[in-house]
C-alpha positions in Angstrom: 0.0 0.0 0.0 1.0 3.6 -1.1 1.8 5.2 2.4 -0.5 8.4 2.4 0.8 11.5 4.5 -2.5 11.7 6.4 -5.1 9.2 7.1 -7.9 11.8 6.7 -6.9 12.0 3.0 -6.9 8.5 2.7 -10.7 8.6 3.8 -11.8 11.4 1.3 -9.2 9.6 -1.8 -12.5 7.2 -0.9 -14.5 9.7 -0.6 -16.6 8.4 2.8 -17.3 9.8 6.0 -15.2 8.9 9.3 -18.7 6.7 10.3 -18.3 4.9 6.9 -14.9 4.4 7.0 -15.5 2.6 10.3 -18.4 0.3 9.1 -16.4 -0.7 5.9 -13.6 -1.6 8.5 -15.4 -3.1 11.3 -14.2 -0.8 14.4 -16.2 1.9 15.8 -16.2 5.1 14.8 -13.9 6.7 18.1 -11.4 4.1 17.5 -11.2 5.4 13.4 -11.3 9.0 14.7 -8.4 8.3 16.7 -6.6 6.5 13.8 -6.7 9.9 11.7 -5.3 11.7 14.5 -2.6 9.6 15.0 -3.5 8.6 18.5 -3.9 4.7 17.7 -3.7 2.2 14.9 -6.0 0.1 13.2 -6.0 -4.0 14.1 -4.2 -6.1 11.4 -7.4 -6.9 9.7 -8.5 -3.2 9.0 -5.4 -2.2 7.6 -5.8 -5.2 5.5 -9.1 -4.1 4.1 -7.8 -0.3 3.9 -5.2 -1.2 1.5 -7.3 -3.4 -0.5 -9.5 -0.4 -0.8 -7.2 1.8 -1.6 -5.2 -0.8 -4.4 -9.0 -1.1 -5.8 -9.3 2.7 -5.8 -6.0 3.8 -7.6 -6.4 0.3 -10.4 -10.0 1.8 -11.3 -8.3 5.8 -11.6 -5.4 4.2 -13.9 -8.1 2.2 -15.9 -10.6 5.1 -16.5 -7.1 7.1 -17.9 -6.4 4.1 -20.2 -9.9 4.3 -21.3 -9.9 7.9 -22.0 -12.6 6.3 -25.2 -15.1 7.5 -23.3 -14.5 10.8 -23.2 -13.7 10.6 -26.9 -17.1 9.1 -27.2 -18.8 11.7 -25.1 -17.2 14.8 -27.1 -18.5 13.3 -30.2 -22.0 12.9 -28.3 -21.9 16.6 -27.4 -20.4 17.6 -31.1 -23.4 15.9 -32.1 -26.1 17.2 -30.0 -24.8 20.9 -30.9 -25.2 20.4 -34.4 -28.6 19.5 -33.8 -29.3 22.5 -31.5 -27.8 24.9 -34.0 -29.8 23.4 -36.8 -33.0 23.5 -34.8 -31.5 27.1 -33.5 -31.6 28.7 -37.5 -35.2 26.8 -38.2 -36.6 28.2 -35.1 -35.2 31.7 -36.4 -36.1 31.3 -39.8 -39.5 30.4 -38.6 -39.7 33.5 -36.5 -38.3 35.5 -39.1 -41.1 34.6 -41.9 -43.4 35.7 -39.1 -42.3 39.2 -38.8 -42.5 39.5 -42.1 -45.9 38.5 -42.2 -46.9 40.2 -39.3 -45.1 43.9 -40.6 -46.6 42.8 -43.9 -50.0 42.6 -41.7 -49.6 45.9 -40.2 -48.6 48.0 -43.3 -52.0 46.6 -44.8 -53.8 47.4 -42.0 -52.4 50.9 -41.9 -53.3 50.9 -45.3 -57.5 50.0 -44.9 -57.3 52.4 -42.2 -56.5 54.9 -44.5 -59.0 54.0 -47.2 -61.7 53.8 -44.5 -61.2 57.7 -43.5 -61.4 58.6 -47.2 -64.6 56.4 -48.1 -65.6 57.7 -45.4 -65.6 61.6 -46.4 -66.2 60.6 -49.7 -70.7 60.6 -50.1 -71.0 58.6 -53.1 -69.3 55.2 -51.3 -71.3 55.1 -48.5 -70.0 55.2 -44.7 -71.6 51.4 -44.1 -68.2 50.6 -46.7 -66.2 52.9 -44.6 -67.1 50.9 -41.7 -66.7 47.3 -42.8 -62.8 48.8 -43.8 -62.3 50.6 -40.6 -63.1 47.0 -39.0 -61.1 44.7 -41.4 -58.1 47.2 -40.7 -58.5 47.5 -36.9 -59.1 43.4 -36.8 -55.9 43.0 -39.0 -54.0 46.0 -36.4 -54.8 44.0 -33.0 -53.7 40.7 -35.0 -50.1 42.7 -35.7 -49.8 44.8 -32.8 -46.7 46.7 -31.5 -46.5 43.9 -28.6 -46.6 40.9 -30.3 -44.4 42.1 -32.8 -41.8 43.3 -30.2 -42.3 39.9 -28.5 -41.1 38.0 -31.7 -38.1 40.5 -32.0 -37.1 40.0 -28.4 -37.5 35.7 -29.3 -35.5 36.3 -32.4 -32.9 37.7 -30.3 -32.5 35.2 -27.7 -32.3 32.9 -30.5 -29.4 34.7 -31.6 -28.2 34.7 -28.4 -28.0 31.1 -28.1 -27.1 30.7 -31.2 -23.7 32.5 -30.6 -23.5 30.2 -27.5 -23.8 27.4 -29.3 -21.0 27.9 -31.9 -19.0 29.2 -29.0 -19.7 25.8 -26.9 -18.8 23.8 -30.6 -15.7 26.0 -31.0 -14.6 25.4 -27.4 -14.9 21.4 -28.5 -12.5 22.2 -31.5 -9.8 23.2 -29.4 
């Protein structure tokens, strides 16, 4: 066994409590409390167990370095899963995007009736009942197009962006 400058490393290299330590080694909890003070050994048998622990502990760390696979494996995973979140990251903008259009596209329209309806409606010969059923169309098609929901696909469309930049940041970072 490795000799380890202080025992109360020893107990967090295994990462257990001074109560664990004792069950897994069959004294009682004072007698390992005095053990990582110094104050008293172990019996023969506890040591015994200690070091087998410990040889287990260290032969698993040098495995998981020899199989540094896995973390091949997981980088790939992650590459992977990025690509998908920046591909789903420029739908969901384009998406967004189309509907701004549509919803300016909306607005300017509506804009648009609303004029029309004020000059039907000072013009005799159209009638104001045609003045009216604009005025509506164009205030129905304003309140679908408002200033708020409009602003609230800008702000979406720039948290998209947002992430977006995080996301080539985080596969960039992967790259190095």
């Amino acid at each position: 066994m490795k000799k380890v400058k202080e025992e109360k490393a020893i107990r967090e290299l295994l990462g257990a409590t001074q109560e664990e330590m004792a069950l897994l080694l069959f004294v009682t909890r004072s007698r390992y409390s005095l053990f990582e003070l110094k104050k008293r050994s172990l019996p023969r048998k506890a040591m015994t167990r200690l070091s087998e622990m410990l040889s287990f502990i260290q032969k698993a760390k040098s495995d998981a370095k020899k199989n540094d696979k896995t973390s091949t494996e997981e980088i790939q995973k992650k590459k992977e899963l990025i690509e998908k979140e920046i591909k789903n990251n420029l739908f969901q903008q384009y998406k967004l995007e189309k509907k701004l259009f549509s919803l300016e596209k909306k607005n300017q329209k509506g804009l648009a009736a609303i004029h029309l309806a004020e000059f039907l409606a000072q013009n005799d010969e159209f009638g104001k009942e045609i003045a009216n059923n604009f005025r509506e169309k164009a205030h129905y098609d304003l309140k679908k197009s408002s200033f708020e929901i409009r602003e609230k696909h800008k702000l979406k469309l720039l948290a998209l962006k947002a992430y977006h930049k995080e996301l080539n940041k985080a596969m960039s970072d992967l790259k190095l």
